[in-house]
N, C-alpha and C positions, 0 to 999 in steps of 0.2 A: 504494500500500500504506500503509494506516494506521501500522504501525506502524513506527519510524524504524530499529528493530535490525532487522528483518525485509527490510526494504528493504535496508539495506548487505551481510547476508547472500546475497539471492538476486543484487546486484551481482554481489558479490566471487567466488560461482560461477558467474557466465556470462563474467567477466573470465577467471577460470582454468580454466575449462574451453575457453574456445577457442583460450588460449595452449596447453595439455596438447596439444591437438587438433592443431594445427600442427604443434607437435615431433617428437610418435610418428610423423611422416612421415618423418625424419631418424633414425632409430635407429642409426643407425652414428657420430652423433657423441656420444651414450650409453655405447657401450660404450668409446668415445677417451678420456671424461673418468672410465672407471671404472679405466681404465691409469694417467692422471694424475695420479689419488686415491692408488691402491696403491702409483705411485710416489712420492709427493709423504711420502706419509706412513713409508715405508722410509727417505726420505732425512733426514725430521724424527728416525725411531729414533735412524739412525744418528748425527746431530750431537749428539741426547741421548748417547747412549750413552758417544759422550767426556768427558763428568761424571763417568762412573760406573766410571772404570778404576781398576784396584788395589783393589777393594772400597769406596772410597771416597763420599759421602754429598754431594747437591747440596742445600745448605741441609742444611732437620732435613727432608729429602724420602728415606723410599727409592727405589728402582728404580721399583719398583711402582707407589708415591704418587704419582711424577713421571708415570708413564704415565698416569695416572688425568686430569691436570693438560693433558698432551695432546691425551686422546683429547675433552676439552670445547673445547679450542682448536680442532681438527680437525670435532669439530660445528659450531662457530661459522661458519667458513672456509666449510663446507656450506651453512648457511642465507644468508652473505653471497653465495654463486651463486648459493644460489637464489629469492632474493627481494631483498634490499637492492641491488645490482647491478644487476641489468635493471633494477629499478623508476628509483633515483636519480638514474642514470646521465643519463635520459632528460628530467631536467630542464635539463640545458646548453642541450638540442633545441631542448625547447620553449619556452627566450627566446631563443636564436637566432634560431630561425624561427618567432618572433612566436604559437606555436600554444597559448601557456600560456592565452592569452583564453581560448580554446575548454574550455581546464580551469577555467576560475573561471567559468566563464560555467553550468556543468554542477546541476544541481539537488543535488549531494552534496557534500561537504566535499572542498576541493582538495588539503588534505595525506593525506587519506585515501586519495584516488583514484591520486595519484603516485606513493604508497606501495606501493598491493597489486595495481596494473591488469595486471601482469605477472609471470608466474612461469617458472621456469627447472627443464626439469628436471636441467642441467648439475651441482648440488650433491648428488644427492640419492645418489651414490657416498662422496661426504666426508661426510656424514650420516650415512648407516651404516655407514662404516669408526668413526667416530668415537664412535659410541656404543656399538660391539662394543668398541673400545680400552678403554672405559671402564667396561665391564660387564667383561669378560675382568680387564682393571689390578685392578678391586674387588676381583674372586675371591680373585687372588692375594693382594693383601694384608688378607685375611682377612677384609674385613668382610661381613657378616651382615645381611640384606636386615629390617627393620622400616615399620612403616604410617608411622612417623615419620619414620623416615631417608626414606624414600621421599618423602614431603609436601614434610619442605627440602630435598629435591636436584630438585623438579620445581620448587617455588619459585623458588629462586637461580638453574636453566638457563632460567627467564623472566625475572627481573631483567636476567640475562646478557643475555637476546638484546633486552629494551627498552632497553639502557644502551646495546649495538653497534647500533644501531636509530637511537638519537637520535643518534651520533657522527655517524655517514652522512650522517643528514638534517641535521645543522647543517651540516657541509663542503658539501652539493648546496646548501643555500641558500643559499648565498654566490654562488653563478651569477649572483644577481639582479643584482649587481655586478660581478662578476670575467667572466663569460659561462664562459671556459675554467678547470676546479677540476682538472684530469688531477694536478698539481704536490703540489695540498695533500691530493687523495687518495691517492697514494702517498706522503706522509709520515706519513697517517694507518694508512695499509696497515702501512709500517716500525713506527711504535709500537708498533702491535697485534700483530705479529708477536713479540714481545718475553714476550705471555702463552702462548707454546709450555711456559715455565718456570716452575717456582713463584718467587713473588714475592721469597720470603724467600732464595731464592737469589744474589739483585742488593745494590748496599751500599746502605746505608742512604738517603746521598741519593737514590738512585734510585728505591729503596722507597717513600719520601715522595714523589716525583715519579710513579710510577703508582697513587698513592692518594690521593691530594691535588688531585690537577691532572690528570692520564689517567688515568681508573680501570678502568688494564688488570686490577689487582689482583681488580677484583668480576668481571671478565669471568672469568677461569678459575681463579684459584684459591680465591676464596671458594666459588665452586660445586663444588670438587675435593674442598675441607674439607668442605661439607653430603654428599657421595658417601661420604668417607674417616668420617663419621660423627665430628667434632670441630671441629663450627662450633658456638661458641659464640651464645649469643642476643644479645649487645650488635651482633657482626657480622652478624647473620642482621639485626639491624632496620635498622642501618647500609645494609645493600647495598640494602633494601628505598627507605629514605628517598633513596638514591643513584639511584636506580631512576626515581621519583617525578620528583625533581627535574631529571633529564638530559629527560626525557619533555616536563615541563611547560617545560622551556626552551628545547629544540627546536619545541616548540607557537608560544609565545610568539616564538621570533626568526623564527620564519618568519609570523607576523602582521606583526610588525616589516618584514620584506623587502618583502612587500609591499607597503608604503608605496611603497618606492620603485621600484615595476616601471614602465614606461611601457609601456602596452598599443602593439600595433602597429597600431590603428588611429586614436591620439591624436597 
């Protein structure tokens, strides 16, 4: 195929389409993770909800604005089943057992290919608990659907998912060294668990530390603000350049890694 977007297109549907194909064989473990979702996400209320005893205010968040703040953490959570997990994951594999050759060796780009060759329909319950949370959350808190508001909140839930994107993919490419990442992916899992809240809820060093240094902050509550219709534009460019730059560094250290892979048949 002449053309190079056209080719990774018709890829990337015959990768996920024979992953879909496989799964719908198992529909019973679909309906386990739509229990896991419904539970997972009663138990996230419920921990919010001890913020909110006495009438009292988590940050300058109400009820509502907090749910909002959630239910992009719980899409998040969604899209990390079901694509950043199967995919990532899978790179331990393939320098264990020597079969990443066979990925570099491949006529398409290898971080392309690691990325999306696999899809899960295991998330796709937290996906849509998570964006009914967050459509429902809006209502309540009163805001009012515009062509604009709508633009930066599909905006910044893309920022979001290339900024938990590039996390991922720097932690899996450390395999190229460490082979086993189980350790510093669950410490990345811990951080990230930490954007269930709005930001401005944590003190101040912390604040600085998931905006500075983890920017759990652009994961869910910059995207919370562009929904709640009170993102200002210095942060809408901010998360954008944030976006950019998590992207092109994960691009780049995993050019870096490669240097030092030793094929298994050198």
């Amino acid at each position: 195929m002449g053309n190079p977007l056209g080719r990774y297109l018709l890829t990337l549907r015959r990768l996920w389409g024979t992953a879909l194909a496989m799964q719908l064989e198992y529909q019973i473990n679909l309906w386990l993770e739509v229990a896991a979702a419904v539970t997972n996400l009663l138990g996230s209320l419920l921990l919010l909800s001890l913020f909110f005893g006495g009438g009292r205010m988590l940050g300058d968040w109400s009820w509502a604005q907090a749910l909002v703040v959630l239910g992009v953490y719980t899409l998040l959570e969604g899209i990390t089943s079901t694509w950043l997990r199967p995919n990532l994951s899978t790179i331990v594999g393939h320098v264990q057992q020597g079969t990443l050759d066979f990925v570099l060796l491949k006529p398409i780009d290898s971080q392309f290919w690691l990325s999306t060759n696999r899809i899960s329909l295991m998330g796709l319950p937290e996906i849509t608990t998570g964006l009914g949370l967050m459509v429902w959350a809006a209502g309540r808190a009163g805001i009012r659907t515009t062509p604009w508001l709508l633009f930066q909140t599909l905006l910044m839930l893309l920022t979001s998912g290339l900024i938990l994107y590039s996390l991922w993919f720097l932690v899996a490419t450390t395999s190229i060294w460490f082979v086993k990442t189980w350790n510093a992916t669950e410490v990345l899992r811990a951080a990230l668990s930490s954007g269930r809240y709005p930001i401005s809820a944590f003190p101040a060093p912390v604040r600085r530390l998931f905006t500075m240094v983890l920017p759990v902050a652009f994961l869910t509550t910059v995207p919370a603000e562009a929904i709640l219709g009170r993102l200002s534009l210095p942060w809408l460019l901010l998360s954008l350049a944030v976006a950019f730059l998590c992207l092109a560094l994960s691009r780049a250290f995993w050019q870096f890694a490669l240097r030092f892979y030793t094929s298994a048949s050198s």
